[in-house]
Structures are given as structure tokens and as C-alpha cells.
N, C-alpha and C positions, 0 to 999 in steps of 0.2 A: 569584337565588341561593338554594338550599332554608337553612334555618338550621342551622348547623353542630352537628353529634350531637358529647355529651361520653361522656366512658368510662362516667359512669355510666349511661349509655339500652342502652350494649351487652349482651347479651343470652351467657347463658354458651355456651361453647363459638366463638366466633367470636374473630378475629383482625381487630386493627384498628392502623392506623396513625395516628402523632401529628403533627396538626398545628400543633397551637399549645397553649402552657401562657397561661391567661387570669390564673392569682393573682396576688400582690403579694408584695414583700418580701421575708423568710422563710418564707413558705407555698411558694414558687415556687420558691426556694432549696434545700428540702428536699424535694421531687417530683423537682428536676434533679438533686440528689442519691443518690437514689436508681437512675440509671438513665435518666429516663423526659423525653426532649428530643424536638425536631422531628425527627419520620420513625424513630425506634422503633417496632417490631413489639409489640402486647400482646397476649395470650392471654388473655380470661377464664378461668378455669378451674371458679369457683363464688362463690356469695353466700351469704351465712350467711343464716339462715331469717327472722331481720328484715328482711334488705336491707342490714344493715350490721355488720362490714366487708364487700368484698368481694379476691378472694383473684385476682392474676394472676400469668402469667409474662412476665417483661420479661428479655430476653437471656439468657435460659440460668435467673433464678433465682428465685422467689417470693417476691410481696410482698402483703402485704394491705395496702387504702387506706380508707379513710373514707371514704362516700359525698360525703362535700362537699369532697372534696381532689380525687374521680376528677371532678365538677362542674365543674373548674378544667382540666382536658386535654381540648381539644376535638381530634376521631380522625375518620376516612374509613375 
């Protein structure tokens, strides 16, 4: 099995589906919150010029993540 790619390795402009949320707690809590569970559609859209945030579309609306929260949604 290849090792499973997180939101953050995606590349802008590509659409990827969620497999699984890896966080804990409130961290997990607040990503499912916003939208972003098993088999939601995400759209990168763009990465701010450090690499962080980065900025997507998840069901119709925009959200920007922290590199180390998108670390925690592994996508196909």
C-alpha cells in the first residue's frame, strides 16, 4: 500500500477527496467542523508564498487551513 498523501502534499489547482481525519480531540473536532469529513471533495485553490496558510474550497465555500491542521486530512 503507497503511504497515504495529506492535503498538505496537494498541489494547487487539484481536487482531492478525504479519506480520513488523523487529529485528536479538538483539533479533529474543529476541521469536522468546518465542513471537511470522510469523502468530501477539496479544491486547492492557492498557498500563500510561505506555504502557509493555504486557501481551499470545500462544498461551495472557502476556507484557509494551517499547514499542520491540512497534515492531519489524509485525501486520494
Amino acid at each position: 500500500m503507497e503511504p497515504s498523501k495529506t492535503l498538505k502534499d496537494v498541489k494547487i489547482g487539484d481536487t482531492v477527496t478525504v479519506v480520513k481525519l488523523t487529529g485528536q480531540g479538538l483539533v479533529k473536532r474543529r476541521i469536522m467542523d468546518m465542513g471537511i469529513t470522510k469523502g468530501t471533495s477539496i479544491f486547492v485553490r492557492k498557498v500563500a508564498p510561505l506555504g502557509d496558510p493555504m486557501e481551499v474550497t470545500v462544498k461551495g465555500y472557502e476556507l484557509s487551513l494551517r499547514k499542520e491542521d491540512a497534515q492531519m486530512i489524509a485525501v486520494e
